[in-house]
N, C-alpha and C positions, 0 to 999 in steps of 0.2 A: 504493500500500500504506500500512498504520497507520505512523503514528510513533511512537518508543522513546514511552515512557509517558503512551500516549493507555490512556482508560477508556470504558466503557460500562455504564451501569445497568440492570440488568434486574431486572421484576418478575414474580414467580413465586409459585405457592403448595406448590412444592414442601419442606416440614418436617420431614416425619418421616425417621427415621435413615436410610433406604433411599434414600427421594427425596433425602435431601440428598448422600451419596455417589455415586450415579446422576449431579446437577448438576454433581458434583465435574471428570467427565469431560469437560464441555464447556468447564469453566473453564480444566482442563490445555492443554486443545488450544486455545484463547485466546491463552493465556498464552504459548503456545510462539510467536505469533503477534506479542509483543508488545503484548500488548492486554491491561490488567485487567477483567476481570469485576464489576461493584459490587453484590453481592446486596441485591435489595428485596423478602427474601424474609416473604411476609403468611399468616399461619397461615390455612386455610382459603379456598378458590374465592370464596365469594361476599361475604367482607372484602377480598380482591385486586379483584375487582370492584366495589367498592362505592370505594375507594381509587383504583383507575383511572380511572374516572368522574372522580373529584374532580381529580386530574391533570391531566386533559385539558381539563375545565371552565377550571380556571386558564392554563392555557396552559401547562403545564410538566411533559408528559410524560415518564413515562422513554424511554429508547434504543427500548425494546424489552418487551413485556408479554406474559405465558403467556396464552392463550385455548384454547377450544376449543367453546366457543359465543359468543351475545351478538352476535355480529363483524357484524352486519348494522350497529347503532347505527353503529358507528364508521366504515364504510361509507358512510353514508348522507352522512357531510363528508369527503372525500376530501382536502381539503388539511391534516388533520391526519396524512394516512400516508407513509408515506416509500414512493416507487418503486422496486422493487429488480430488475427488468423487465434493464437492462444484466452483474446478477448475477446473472442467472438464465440469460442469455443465454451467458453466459462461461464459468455452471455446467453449462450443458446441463440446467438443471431439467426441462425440455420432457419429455424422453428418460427422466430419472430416476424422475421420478412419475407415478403411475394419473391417469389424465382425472378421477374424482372427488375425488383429491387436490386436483388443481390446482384446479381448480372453486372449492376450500374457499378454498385460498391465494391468488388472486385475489378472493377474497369476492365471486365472481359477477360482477367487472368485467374488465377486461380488464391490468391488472397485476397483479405480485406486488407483495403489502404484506403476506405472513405467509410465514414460514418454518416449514413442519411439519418437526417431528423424529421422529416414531415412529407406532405403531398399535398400538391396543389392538382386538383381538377382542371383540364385545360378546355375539356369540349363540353361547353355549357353554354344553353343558351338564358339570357334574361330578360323577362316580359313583363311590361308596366301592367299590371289588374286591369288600371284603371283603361289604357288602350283598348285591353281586350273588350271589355263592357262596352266601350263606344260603339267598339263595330259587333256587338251582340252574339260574340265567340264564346260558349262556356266554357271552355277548356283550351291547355295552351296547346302547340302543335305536334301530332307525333312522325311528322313526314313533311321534307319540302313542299310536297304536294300542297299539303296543309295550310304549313306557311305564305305560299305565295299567293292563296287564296285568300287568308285573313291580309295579307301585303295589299292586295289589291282595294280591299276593304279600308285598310288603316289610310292607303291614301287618297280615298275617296274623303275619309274625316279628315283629311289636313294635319294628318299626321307624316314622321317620313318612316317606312317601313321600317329598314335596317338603321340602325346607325353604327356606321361604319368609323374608322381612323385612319392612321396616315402608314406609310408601305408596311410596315412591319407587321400591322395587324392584323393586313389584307392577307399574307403570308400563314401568320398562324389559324385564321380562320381555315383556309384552305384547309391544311392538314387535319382539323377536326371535322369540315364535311368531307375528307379523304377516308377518314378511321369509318364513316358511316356506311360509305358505298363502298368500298372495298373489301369491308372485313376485315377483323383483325389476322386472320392469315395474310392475305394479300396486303394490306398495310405493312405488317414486320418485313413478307418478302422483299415489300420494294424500300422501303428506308430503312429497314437496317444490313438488307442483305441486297442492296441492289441487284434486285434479281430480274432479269430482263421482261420476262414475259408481266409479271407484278405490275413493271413501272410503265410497260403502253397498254395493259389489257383496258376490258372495259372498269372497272371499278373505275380506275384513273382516268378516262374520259369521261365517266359520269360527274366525277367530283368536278372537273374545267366545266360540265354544261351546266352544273349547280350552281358555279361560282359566277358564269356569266349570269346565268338567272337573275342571279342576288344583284350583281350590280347595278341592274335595272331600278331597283329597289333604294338602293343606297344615294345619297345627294352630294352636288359638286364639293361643297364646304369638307368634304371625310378626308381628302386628301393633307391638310395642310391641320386637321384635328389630334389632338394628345386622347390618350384610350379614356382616363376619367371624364375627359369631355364627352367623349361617346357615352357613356354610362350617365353622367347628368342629363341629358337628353331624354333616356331613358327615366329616371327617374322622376321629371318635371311632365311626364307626359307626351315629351312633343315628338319622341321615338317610342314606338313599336317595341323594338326588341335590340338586344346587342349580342353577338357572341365573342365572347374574351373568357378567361380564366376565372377563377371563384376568389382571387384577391380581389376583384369589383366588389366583391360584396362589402367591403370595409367603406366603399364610396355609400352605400345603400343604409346600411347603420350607422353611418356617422349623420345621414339625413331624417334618420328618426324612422325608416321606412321595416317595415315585418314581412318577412318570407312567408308565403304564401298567404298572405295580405294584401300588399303594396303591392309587390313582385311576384314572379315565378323566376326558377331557377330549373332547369330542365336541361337534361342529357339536349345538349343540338340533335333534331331532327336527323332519323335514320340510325340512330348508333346506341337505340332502342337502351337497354340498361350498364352498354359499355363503358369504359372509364379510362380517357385519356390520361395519363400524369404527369408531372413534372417533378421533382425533388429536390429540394434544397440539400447540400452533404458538406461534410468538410472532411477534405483529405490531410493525410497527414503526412507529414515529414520526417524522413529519419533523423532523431533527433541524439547525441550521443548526451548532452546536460541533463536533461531530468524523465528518461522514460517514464517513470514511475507518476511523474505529474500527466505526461500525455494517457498512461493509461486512467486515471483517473477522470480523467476529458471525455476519453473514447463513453467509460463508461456512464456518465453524468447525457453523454448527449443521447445516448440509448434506452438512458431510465425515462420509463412507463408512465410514471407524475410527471415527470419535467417536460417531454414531450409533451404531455397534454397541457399544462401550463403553459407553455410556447405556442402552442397553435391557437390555444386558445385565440391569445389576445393577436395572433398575426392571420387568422383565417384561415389559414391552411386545416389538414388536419393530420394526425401522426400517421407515420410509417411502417408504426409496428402493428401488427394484426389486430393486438390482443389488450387495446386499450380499453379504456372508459370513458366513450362519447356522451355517456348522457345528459352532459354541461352542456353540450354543444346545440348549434340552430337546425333547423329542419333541413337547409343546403346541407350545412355539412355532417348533418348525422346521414342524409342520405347520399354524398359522394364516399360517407366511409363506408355503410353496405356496400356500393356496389365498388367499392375498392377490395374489399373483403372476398368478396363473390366472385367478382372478373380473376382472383387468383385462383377459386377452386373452377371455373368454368374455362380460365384458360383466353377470357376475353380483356384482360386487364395490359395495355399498352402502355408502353412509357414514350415518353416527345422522341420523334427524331434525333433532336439536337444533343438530348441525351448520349446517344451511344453512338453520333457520327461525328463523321469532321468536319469542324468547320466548313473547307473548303466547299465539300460539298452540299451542305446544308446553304451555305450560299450562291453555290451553282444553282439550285435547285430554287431558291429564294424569287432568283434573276426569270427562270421561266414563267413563274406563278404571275409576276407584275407584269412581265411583257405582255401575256397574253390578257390580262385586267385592263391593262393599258389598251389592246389593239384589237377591235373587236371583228376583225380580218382573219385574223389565226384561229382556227378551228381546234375544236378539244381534243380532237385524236392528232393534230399535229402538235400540240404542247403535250402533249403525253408521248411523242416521239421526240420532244424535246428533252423532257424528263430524263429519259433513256438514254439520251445522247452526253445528256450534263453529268449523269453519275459516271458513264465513260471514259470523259477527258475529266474528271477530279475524284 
C-alpha cells in the first residue's frame, strides 16, 4: 500500500466548474487513501494533448494522463506505460468491464495501461415535449421514417426540425445514424477493422441517404453554431430535436428542465436499444518514484462509490457493470441498462475514434463533410469514398 504523503500527478483536461467538482471526487477518495492528487489540469483536449506528447518526448511523464483517443501512439512504445495487469487482477477488472471496455484499456495489447472511469452515450437523440405536442406527436420517434414525418410537421409550426452545429458534429452524428443502419457487426467491421465490403455495403449508403435527408431539415445558421447552442434551441423550443452525446444533458438541468418532462432523450432513430460509447480513461506511465502511489490511483479511479460520485455530478455514467445507478436520472439510468445489456447481447459499441487512428478517423471525417457539403455526390459514391480513405491512411 501508499505511504503517508506519497503524490501522484495527473493530467486532465477537465476545467470547467462541473468537471472540476466531478475531479473533486476522485481526489477525496485518494486522499482518504493517503495519497495527494497533483492537478495538471490543461484547459482544452487537444493543448492536454499537445502537452502530453511533449512529456513523454522528454522522458518525464506525469503518473497518469486523461485520454480517450490518440492511445494507439503511445501504444505503439510500450515501455513508456506502466503494467497495471496485477491491479487488475486483484480488482477483478476482468468481471467489472464490457469486452469492449477492456479492449480500449489494454489498447489492443494484452495488459492494462489505462484505467477507464465512466461512459458517455454518444447516439442519442433529444426532443423538446413541448415540440412534440405542437405538432400533436404522442411519442418520440423510433425510425427516421418517423422522424422526418414529425420534421415535416415541426416545420410547418415554425419550428427548425434538427438543430444541427458546426463540422465536427455533422461528423459525429453520422456515425450514430451509421451504428443504426449498419448494425453493430457491420459498424465494428468497417471502423475498427476497415473491412472492405462493411465500408461500401449498403448499411453505409443508407447512413449518407439519412444524412442527406437530415440536412434538409437542419438550417443555414448550424454551420458556424457551438453544440450547446444547438441544445439551447432545443430547449427554448425553437428546435425539434438534437443528436449529440448525453453530456447535453448538463445544458438541460442547468435550465431547470426534467427528463421525460421537458425532454426526451432516446437511442437516435434505428439503433433500437443499442449503445454507442465513449470513455473517459487515464493511462498510465511507467513510473520508477512512487508505484505504490500510482497503484493506489489505479485503484481509487476503479472504486464502485467514487465512480459513481464522479458521474454523478459530470453526467456520464460508470464503467463498471456492477454499480448503483439509483441516484441517477431516467437518461442515465436508462443509457446504463442498455450499456449493461449491449454487453450481454453483444450490441454494445465503443466510438470509432476510440480504437482508430487519428489519421484515419480524419480521412474519414473529410468524406462525411464533402458529401454534407455537395449535394452532387451520391451515397454509394461516399461510401466508395469511405473505402478509398481507410486505404490510403
Amino acid at each position: 500500500s501508499a505511504r503517508a504523503g506519497e503524490s501522484v500527478e495527473v493530467m486532465h483536461w477537465w476545467t470547467s466548474g462541473g468537471e472540476t467538482a466531478a475531479v473533486g471526487k476522485f481526489k477525496e477518495a485518494l486522499s482518504v487513501r493517503g495519497v495527494e492528487w497533483k492537478d495538471l489540469a490543461v484547459g482544452g483536449a487537444d493543448n492536454q494533448r499537445t502537452l502530453l506528447k511533449t512529456r513523454v518526448g522528454k522522458g518525464s511523464p506525469p503518473d497518469a494522463a486523461q485520454i480517450n483517443s490518440d492511445v494507439r501512439a503511445y501504444a505503439a512504445n510500450p515501455g513508456n506505460l506502466a503494467n497495471l495487469n496485477d491491479v487488475a487482477a486483484k480488482g477483478g477488472w476482468d468481471d467489472a468491464l464490457p469486452a469492449p471496455v477492456q479492449r480500449y484499456a489494454k489498447l489492443g495489447g494484452k495488459n492494462y495501461v489505462a484505467v477507464p472511469v465512466n461512459v458517455h452515450r454518444n447516439n442519442v437523440m433529444w426532443i423538446s415535449a413541448a415540440g412534440l405536442k405542437k405538432i400533436g406527436a404522442s411519442a418520440p420517434p423510433k425510425t427516421w421514417d418517423e422522424f422526418f414525418a414529425m420534421a415535416e410537421k415541426a416545420r410547418a409550426a415554425g419550428m427548425i426540425p434538427l438543430a444541427m452545429a458546426e463540422d465536427s458534429w455533422v461528423n459525429f452524428m453520422f456515425m450514430q445514424v451509421a451504428y443504426g443502419t449498419m448494425h453493430t457487426d457491420a459498424f465494428r467491421k468497417a471502423f475498427y477493422d476497415a473491412d472492405e465490403a462493411a465500408l461500401k455495403g449498403p448499411g453505409m449508403v443508407q447512413a449518407f441517404e439519412v444524412m442527406r435527408k437530415a440536412r434538409g431539415y437542419s438550417d443555414r445558421g448550424a454551420a458556424t453554431r457551438r453544440w450547446n447552442e444547438a441544445t439551447q434551441m432545443v430547449i427554448q423550443g425553437k428546435a425539434l430535436a438534437q443528436v449529440n452525446g448525453d453530456w447535453v444533458k448538463g445544458e438541460f438541468t442547468l435550465a431547470g428542465k426534467k427528463p421525460n418532462v421537458d425532454y426526451f432523450c432516446i437511442p437516435v432513430p434505428g439503433s433500437g436499444s443499442g449503445h454507442v460509447f465513449s470513455s473517459d480513461a487515464f493511462m498510465f506511465f511507467r513510473n520508477a518514484k512512487s508505484p505504490s502511489a500510482q497503484v493506489a490511483l489505479a485503484e481509487t479511479l476503479m472504486d464502485k462509490d467514487a465512480q459513481v460520485a464522479f458521474s454523478l455530478i459530470k453526467g456520464s455514467v460508470p464503467v463498471r457493470m456492477d454499480a448503483d445507478v439509483s441516484g441517477f436520472d431516467a437518461c442515465a439510468r436508462q443509457s446504463y441498462a442498455d450499456f449493461v445489456a449491449g454487453n450481454k447481447d453483444g450490441t454494445l459499441a465503443a466510438a470509432p475514434s476510440m480504437l482508430q487512428t487519428p489519421a484515419r478517423i480524419a480521412a474519414w471525417r473529410d468524406v462525411v463533410l464533402a458529401f454534407w457539403n455537395d449535394d452532387s455526390m451520391t451515397a454509394q459514391q461516399a461510401a466508395n469514398r469511405m473505402l478509398a480513405a481507410a486505404r490510403a491512411n
